[in-house]
Biopython code that builds the backbone (N, CA, C, O; Angstrom):
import numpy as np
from Bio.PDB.StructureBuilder import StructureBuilder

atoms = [
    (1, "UNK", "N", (118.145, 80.783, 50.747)),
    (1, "UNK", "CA", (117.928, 82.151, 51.179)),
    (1, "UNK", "C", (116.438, 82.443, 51.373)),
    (1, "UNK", "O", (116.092, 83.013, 52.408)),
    (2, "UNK", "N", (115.514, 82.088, 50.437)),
    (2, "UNK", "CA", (113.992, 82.047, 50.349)),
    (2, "UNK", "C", (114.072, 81.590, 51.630)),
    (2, "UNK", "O", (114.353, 82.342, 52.563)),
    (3, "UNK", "N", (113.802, 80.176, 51.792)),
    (3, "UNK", "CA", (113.644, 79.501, 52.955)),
    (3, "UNK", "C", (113.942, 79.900, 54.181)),
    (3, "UNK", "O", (113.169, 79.585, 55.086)),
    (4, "UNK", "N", (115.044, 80.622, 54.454)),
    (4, "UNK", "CA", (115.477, 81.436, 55.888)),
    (4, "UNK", "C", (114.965, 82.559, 55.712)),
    (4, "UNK", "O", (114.418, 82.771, 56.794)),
    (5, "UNK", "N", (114.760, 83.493, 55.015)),
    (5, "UNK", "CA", (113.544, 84.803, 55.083)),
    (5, "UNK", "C", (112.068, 83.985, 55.940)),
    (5, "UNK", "O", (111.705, 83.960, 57.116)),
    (6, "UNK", "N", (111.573, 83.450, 54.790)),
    (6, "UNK", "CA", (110.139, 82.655, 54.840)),
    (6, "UNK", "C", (110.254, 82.253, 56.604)),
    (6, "UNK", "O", (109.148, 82.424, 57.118)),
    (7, "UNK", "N", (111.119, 81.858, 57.438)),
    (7, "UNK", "CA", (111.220, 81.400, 58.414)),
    (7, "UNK", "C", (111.454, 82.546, 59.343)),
    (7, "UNK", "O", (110.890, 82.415, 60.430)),
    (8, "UNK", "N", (112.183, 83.686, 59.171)),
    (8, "UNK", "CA", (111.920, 84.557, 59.831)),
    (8, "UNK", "C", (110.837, 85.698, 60.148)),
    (8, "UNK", "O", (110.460, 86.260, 61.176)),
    (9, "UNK", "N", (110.547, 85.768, 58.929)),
    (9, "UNK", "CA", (109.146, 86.209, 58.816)),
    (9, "UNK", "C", (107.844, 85.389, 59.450)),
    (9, "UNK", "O", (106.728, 85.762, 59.809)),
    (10, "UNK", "N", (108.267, 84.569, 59.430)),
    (10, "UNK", "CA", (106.527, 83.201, 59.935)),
    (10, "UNK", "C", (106.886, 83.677, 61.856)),
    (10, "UNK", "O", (106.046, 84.108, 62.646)),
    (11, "UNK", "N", (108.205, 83.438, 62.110)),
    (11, "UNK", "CA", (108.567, 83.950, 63.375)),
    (11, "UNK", "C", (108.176, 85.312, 63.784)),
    (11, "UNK", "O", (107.348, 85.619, 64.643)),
    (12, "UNK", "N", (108.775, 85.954, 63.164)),
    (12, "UNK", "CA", (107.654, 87.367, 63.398)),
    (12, "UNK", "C", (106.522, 87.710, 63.908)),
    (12, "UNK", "O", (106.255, 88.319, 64.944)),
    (13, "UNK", "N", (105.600, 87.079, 62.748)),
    (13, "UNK", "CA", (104.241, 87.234, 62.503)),
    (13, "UNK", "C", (103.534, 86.605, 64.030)),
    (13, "UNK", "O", (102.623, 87.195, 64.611)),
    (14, "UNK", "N", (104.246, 85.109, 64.598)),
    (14, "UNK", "CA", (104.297, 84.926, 65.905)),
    (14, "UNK", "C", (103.850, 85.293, 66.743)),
    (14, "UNK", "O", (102.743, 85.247, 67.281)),
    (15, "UNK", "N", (105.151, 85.883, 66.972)),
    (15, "UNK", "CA", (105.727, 87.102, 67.963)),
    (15, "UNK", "C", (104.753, 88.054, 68.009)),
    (15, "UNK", "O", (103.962, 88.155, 68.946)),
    (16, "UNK", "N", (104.766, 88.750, 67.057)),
    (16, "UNK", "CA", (103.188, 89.505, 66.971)),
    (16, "UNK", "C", (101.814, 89.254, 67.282)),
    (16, "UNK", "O", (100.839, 89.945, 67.580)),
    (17, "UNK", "N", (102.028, 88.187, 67.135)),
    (17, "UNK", "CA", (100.363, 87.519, 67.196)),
    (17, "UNK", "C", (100.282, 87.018, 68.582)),
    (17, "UNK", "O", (99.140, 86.790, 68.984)),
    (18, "UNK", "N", (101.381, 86.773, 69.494)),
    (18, "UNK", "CA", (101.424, 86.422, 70.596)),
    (18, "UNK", "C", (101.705, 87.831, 71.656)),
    (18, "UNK", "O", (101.366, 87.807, 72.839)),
    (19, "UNK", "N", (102.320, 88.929, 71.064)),
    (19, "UNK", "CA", (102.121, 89.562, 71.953)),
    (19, "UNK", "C", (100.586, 91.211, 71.799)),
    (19, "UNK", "O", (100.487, 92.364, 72.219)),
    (20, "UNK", "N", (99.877, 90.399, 71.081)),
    (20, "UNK", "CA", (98.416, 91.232, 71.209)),
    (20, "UNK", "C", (97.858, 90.120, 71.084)),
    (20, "UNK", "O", (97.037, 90.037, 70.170)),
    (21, "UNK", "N", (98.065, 89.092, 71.806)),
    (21, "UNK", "CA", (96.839, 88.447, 72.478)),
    (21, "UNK", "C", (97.651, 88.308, 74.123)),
    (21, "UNK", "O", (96.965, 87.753, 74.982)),
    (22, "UNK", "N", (98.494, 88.599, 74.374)),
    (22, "UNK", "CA", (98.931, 88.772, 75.536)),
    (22, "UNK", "C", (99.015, 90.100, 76.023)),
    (22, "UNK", "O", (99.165, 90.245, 77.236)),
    (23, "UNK", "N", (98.919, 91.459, 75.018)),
    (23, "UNK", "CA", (98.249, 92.905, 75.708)),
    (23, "UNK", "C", (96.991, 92.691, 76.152)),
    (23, "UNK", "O", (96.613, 92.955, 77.293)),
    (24, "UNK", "N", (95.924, 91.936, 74.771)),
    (24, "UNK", "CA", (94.349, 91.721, 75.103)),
    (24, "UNK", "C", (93.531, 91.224, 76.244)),
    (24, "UNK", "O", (92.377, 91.348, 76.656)),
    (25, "UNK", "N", (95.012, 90.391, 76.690)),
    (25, "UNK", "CA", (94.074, 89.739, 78.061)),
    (25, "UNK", "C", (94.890, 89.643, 79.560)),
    (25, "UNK", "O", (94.720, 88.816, 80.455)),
    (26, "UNK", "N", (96.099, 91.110, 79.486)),
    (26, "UNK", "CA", (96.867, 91.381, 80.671)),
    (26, "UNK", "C", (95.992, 92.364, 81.086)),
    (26, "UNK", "O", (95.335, 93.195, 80.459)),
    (27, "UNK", "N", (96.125, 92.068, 82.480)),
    (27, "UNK", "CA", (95.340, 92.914, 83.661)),
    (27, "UNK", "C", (96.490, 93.994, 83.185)),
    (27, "UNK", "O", (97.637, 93.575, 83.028)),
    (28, "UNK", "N", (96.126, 95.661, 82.910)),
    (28, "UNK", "CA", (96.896, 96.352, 83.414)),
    (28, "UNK", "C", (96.587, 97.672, 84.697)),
    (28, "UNK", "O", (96.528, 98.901, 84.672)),
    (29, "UNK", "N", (96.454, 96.666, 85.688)),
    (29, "UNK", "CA", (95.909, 97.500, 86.910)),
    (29, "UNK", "C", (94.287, 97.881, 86.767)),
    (29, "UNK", "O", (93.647, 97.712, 85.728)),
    (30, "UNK", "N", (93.866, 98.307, 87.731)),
    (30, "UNK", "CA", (92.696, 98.514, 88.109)),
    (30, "UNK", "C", (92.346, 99.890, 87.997)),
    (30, "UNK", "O", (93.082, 100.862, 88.170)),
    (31, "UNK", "N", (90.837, 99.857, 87.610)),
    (31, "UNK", "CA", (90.222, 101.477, 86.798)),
    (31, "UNK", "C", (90.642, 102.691, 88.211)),
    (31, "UNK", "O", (90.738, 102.462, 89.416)),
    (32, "UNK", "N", (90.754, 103.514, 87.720)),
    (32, "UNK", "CA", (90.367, 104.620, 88.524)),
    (32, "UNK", "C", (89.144, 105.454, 88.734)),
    (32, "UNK", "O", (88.322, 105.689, 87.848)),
    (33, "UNK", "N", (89.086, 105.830, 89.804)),
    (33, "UNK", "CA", (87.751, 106.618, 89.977)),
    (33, "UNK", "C", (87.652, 107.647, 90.829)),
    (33, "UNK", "O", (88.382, 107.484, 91.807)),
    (34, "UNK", "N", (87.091, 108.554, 90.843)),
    (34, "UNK", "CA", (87.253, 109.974, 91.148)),
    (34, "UNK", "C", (86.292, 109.908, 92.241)),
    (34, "UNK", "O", (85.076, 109.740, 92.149)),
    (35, "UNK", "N", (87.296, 110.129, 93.726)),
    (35, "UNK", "CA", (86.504, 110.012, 94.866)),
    (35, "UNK", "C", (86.514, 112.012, 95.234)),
    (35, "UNK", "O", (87.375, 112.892, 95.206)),
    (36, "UNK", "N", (84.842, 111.935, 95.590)),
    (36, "UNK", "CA", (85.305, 113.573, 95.923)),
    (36, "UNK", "C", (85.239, 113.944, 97.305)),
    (36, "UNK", "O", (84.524, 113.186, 97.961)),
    (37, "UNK", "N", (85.830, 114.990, 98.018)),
    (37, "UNK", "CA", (86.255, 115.023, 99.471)),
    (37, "UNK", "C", (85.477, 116.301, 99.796)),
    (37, "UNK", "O", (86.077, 117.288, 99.372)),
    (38, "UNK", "N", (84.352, 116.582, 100.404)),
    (38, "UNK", "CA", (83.868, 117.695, 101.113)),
    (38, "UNK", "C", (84.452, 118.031, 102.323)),
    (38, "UNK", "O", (83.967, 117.372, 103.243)),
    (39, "UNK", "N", (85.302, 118.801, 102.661)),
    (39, "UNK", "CA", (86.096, 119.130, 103.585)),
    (39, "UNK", "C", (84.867, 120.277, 104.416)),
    (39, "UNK", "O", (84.685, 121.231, 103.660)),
    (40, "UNK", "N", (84.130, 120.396, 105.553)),
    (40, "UNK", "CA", (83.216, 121.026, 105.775)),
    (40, "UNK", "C", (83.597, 121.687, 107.167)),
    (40, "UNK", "O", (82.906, 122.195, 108.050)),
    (41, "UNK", "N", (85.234, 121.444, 106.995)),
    (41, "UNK", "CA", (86.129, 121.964, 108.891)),
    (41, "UNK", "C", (86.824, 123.120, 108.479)),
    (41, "UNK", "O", (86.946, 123.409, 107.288)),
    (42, "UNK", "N", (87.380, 123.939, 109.593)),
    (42, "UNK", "CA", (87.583, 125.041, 109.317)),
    (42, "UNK", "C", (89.324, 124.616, 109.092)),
    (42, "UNK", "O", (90.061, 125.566, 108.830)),
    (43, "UNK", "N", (89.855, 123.445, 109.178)),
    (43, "UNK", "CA", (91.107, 123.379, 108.986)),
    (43, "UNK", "C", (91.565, 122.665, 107.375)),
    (43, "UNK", "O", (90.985, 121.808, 106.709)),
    (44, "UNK", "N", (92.373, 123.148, 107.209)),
    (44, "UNK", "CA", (93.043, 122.229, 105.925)),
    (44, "UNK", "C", (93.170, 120.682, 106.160)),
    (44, "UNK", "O", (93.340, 120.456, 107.358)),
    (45, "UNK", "N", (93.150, 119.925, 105.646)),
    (45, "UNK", "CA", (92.658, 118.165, 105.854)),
    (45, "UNK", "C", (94.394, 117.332, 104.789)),
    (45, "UNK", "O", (94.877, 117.599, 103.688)),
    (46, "UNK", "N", (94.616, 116.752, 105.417)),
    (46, "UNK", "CA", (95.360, 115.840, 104.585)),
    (46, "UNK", "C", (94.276, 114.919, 104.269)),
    (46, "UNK", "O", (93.485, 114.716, 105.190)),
    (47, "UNK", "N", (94.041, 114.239, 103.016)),
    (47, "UNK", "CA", (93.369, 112.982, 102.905)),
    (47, "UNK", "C", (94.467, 111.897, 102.556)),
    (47, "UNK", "O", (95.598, 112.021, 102.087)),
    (48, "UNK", "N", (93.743, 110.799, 102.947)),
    (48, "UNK", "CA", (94.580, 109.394, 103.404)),
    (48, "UNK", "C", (93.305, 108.359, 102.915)),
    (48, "UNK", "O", (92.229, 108.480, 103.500)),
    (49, "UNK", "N", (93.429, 107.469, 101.968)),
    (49, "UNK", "CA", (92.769, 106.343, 101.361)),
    (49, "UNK", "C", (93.504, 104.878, 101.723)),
    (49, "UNK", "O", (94.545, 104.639, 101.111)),
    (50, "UNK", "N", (93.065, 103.984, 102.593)),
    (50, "UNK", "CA", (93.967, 102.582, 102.696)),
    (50, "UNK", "C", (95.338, 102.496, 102.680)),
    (50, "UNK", "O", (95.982, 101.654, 102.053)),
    (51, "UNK", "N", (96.046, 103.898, 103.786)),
    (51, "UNK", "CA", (97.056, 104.359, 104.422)),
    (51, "UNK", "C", (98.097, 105.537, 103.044)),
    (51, "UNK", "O", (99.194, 106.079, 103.184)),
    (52, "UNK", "N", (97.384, 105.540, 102.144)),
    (52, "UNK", "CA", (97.984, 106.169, 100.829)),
    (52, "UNK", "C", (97.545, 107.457, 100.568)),
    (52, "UNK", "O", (96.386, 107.769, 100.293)),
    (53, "UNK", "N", (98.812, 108.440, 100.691)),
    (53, "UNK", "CA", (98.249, 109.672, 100.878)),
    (53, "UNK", "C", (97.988, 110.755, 99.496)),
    (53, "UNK", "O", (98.827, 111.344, 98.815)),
    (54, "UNK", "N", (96.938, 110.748, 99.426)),
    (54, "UNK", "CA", (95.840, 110.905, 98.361)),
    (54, "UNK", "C", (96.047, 112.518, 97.900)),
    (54, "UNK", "O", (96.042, 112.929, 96.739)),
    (55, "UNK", "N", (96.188, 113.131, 98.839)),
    (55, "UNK", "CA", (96.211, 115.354, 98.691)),
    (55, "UNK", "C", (95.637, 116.068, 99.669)),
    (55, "UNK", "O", (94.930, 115.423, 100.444)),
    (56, "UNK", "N", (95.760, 117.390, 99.877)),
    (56, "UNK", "CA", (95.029, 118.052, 100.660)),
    (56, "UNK", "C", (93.861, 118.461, 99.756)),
    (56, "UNK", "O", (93.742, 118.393, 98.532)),
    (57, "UNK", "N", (92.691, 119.090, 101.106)),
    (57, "UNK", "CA", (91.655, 119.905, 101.113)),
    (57, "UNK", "C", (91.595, 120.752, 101.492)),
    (57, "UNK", "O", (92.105, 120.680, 102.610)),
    (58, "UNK", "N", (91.174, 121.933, 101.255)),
    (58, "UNK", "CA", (91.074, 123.236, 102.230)),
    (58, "UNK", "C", (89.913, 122.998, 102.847)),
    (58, "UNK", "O", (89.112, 122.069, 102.740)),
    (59, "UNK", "N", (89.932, 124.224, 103.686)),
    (59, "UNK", "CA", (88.771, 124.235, 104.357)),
    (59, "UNK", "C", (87.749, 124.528, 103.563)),
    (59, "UNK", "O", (88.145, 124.850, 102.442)),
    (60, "UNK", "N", (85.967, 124.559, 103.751)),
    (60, "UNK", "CA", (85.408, 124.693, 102.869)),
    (60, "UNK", "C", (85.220, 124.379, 101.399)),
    (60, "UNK", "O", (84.291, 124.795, 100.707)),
    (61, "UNK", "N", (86.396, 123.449, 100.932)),
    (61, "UNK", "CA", (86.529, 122.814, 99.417)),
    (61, "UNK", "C", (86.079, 121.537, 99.694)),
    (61, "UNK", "O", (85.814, 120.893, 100.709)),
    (62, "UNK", "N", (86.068, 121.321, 98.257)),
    (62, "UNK", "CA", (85.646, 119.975, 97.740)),
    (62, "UNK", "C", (86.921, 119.442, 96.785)),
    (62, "UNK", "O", (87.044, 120.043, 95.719)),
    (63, "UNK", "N", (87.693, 118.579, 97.014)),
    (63, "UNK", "CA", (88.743, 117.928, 96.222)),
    (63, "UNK", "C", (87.975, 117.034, 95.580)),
    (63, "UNK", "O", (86.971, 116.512, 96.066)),
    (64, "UNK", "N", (88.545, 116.775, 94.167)),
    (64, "UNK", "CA", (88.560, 115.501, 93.808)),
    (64, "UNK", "C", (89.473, 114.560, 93.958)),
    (64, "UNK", "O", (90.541, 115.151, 94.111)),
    (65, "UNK", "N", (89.713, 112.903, 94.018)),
    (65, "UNK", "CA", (91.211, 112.367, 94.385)),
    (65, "UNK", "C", (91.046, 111.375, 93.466)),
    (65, "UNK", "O", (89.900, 111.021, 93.186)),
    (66, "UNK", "N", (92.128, 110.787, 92.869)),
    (66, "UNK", "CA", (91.753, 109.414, 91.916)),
    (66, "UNK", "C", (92.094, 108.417, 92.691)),
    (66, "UNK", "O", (93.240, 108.207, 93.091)),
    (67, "UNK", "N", (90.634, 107.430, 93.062)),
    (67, "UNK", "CA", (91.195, 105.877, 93.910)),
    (67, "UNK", "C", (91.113, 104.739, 93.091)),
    (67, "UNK", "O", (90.331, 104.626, 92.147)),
    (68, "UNK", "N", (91.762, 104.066, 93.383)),
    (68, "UNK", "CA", (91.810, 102.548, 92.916)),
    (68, "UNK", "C", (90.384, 101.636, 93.099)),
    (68, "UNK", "O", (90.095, 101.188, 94.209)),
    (69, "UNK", "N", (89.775, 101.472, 92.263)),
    (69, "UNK", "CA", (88.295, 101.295, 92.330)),
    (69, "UNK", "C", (88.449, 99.556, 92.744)),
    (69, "UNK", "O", (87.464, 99.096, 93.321)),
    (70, "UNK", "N", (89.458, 98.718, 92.516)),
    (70, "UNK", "CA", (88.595, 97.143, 92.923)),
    (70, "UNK", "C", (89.456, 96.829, 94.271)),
    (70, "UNK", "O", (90.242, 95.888, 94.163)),
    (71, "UNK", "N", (89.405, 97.506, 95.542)),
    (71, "UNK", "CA", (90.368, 97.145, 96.487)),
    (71, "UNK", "C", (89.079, 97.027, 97.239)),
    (71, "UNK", "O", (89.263, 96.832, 98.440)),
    (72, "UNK", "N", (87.982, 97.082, 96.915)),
    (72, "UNK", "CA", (87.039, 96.576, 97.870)),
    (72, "UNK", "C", (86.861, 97.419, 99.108)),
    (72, "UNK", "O", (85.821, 98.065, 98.976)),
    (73, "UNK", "N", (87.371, 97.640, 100.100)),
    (73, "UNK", "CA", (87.166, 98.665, 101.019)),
    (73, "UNK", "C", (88.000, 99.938, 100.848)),
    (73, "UNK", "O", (89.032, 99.794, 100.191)),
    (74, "UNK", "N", (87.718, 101.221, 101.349)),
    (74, "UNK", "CA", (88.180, 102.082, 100.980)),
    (74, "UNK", "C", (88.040, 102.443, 102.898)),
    (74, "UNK", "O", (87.088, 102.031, 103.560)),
    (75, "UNK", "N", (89.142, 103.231, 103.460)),
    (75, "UNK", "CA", (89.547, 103.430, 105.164)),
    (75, "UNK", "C", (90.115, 104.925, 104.187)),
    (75, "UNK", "O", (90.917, 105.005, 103.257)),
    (76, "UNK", "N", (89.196, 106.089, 104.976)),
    (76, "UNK", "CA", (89.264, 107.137, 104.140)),
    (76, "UNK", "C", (89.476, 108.168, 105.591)),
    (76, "UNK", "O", (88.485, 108.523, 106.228)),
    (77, "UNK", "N", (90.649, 108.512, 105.933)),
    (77, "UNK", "CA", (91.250, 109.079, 107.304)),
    (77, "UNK", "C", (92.054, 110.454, 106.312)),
    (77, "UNK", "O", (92.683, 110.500, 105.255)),
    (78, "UNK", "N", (91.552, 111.570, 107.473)),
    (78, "UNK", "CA", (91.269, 112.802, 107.048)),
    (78, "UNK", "C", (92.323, 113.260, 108.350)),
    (78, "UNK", "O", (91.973, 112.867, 109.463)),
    (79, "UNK", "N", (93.733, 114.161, 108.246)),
    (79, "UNK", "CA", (94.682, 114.360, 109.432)),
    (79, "UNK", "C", (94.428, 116.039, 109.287)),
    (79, "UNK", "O", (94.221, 116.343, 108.112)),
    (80, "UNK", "N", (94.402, 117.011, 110.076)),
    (80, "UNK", "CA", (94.561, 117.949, 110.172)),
    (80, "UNK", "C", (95.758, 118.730, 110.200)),
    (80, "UNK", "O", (96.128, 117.766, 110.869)),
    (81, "UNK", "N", (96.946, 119.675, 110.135)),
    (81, "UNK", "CA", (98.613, 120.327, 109.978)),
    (81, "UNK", "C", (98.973, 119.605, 111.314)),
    (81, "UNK", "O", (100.107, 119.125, 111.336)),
    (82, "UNK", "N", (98.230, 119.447, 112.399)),
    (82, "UNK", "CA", (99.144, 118.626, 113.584)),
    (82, "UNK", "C", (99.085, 117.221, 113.228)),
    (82, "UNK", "O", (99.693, 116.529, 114.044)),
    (83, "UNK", "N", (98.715, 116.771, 112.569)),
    (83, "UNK", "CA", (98.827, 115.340, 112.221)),
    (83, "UNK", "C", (97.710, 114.610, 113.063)),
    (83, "UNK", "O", (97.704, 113.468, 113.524)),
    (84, "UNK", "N", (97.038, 115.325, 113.106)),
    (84, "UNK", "CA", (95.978, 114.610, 114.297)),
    (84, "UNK", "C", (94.728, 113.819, 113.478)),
    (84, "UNK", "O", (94.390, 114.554, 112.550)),
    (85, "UNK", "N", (94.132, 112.903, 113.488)),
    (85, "UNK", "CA", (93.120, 112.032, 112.660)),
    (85, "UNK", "C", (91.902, 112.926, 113.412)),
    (85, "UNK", "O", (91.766, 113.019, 114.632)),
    (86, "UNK", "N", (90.819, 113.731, 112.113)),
    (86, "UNK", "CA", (89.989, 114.238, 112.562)),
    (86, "UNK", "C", (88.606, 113.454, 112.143)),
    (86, "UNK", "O", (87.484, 113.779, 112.534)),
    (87, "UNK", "N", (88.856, 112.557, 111.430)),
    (87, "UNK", "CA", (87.758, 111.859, 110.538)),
    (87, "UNK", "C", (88.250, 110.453, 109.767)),
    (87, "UNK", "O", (88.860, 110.581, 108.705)),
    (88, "UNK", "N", (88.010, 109.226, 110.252)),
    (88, "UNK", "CA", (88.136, 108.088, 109.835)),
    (88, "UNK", "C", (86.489, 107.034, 109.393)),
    (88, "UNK", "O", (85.539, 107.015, 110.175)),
    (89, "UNK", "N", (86.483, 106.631, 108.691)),
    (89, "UNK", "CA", (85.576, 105.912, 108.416)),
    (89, "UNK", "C", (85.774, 105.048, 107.234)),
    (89, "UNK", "O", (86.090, 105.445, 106.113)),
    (90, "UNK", "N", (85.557, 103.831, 107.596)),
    (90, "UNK", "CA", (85.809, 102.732, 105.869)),
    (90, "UNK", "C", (84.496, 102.771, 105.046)),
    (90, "UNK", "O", (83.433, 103.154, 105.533)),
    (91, "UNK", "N", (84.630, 102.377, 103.849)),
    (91, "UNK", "CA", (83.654, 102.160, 102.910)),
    (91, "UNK", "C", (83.504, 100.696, 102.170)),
    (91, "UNK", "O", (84.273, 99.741, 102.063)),
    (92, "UNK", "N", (82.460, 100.896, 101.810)),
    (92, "UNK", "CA", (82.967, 99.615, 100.552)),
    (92, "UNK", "C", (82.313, 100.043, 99.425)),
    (92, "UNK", "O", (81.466, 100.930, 99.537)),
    (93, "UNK", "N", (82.585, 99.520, 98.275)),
    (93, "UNK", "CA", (82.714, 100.340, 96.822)),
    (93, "UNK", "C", (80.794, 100.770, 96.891)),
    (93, "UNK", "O", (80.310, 101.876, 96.648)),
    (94, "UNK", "N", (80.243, 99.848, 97.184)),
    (94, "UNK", "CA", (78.680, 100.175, 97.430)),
    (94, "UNK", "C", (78.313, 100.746, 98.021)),
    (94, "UNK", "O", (77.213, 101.246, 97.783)),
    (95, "UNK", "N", (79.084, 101.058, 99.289)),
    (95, "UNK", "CA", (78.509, 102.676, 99.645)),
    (95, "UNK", "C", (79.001, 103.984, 98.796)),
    (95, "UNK", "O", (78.360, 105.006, 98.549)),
    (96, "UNK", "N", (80.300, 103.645, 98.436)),
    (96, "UNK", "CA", (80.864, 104.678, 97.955)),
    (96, "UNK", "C", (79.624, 105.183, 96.483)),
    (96, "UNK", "O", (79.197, 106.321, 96.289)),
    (97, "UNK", "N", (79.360, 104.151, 95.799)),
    (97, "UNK", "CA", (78.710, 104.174, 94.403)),
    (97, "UNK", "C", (77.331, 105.100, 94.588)),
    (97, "UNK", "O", (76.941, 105.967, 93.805)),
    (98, "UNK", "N", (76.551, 104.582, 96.134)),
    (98, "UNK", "CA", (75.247, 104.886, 96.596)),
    (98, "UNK", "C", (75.586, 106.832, 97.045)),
    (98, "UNK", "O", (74.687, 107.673, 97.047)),
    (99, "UNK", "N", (76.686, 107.054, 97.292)),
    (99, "UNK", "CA", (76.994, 108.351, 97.646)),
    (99, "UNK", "C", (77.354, 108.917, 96.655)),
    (99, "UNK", "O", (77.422, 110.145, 96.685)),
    (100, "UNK", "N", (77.669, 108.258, 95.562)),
    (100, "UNK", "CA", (77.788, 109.192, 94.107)),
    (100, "UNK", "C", (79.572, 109.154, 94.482)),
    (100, "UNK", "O", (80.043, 110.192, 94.017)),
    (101, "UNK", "N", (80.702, 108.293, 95.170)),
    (101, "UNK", "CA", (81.586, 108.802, 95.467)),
    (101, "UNK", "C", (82.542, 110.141, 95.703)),
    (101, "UNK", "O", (83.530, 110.744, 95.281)),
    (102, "UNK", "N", (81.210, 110.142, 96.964)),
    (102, "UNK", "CA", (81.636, 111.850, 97.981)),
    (102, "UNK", "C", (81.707, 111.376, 99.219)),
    (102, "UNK", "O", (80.823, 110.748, 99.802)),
    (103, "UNK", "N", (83.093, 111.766, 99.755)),
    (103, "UNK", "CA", (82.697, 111.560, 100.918)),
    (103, "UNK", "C", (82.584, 113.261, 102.035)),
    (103, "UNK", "O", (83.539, 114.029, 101.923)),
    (104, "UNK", "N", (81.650, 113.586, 102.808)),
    (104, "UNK", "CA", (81.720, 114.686, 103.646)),
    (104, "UNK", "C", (82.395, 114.983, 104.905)),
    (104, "UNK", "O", (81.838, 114.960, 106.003)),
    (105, "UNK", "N", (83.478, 115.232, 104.719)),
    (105, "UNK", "CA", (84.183, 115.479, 106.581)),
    (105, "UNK", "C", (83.624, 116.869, 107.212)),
    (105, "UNK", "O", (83.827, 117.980, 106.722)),
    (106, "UNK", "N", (82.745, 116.543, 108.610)),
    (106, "UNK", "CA", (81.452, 117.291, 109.002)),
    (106, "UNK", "C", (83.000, 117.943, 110.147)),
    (106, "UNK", "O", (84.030, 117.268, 110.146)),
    (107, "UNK", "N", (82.924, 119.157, 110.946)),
    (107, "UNK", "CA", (83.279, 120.131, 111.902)),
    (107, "UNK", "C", (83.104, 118.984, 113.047)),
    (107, "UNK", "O", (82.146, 118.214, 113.104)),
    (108, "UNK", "N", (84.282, 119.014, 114.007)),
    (108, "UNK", "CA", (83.847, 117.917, 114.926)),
    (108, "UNK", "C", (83.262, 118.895, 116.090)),
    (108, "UNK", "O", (83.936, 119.900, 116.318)),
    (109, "UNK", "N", (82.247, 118.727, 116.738)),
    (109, "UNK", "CA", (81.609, 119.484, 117.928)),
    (109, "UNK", "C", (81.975, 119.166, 118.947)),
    (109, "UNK", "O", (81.947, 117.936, 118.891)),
    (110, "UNK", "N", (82.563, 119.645, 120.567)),
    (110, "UNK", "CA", (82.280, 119.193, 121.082)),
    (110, "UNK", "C", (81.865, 120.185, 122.391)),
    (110, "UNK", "O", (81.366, 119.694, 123.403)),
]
sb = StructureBuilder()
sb.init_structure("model")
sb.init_model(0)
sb.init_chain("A")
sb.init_seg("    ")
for serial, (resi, resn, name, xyz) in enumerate(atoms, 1):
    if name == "N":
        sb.init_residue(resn, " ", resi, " ")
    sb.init_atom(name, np.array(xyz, "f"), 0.0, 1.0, " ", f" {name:<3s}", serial, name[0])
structure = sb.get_structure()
């Protein structure tokens, strides 16, 4: 009886010991980071991050959005209520970092 406790217990302890060194060194996804959106058009903005639709902006606001920080480029497309693309431009995390991660969607002129 000793002997089969003693053996289930050593199993245990294992088990345990194998699964926090297998939490310690599982990827669980990639950090987030707070991209902010200057919406500077007189229309409400859908924002769109690497085809993933992120939230609206109003006009005149500033959103914050949470992106997936190690995807390396960021394709940051801004649609207006007709669905129309008023503002596209990619990034990469180094511009984003150098801008303090803001990006500004300017009034298009024409």
């Amino acid at each position: 009886m000793t002997r089969k406790l003693n053996t289930i217990v050593s199993l245990l302890i294992l088990v345990l010991m194998l699964g926090v060194l297998i939490m310690s060194t599982a990827c669980w996804g990639s950090p987030l980071f707070s991209l902010k959106i200057e919406n500077r058009t007189v229309e409400n903005l859908t924002i769109y991050v690497n085809d993933y639709r992120v939230g609206d902006v109003g006009p005149g606001e500033t959103g914050t959005r949470k992106v997936d920080y190690n995807i390396g480029k960021y394709l940051v497309v801004a649609k207006n209520s007709k669905g129309q693309t008023v503002y596209s431009k990619e990034f990469t995390s180094k511009e984003l970092n150098e801008t303090e991660w803001k990006v500004i969607i300017q009034a298009i002129t024409k």
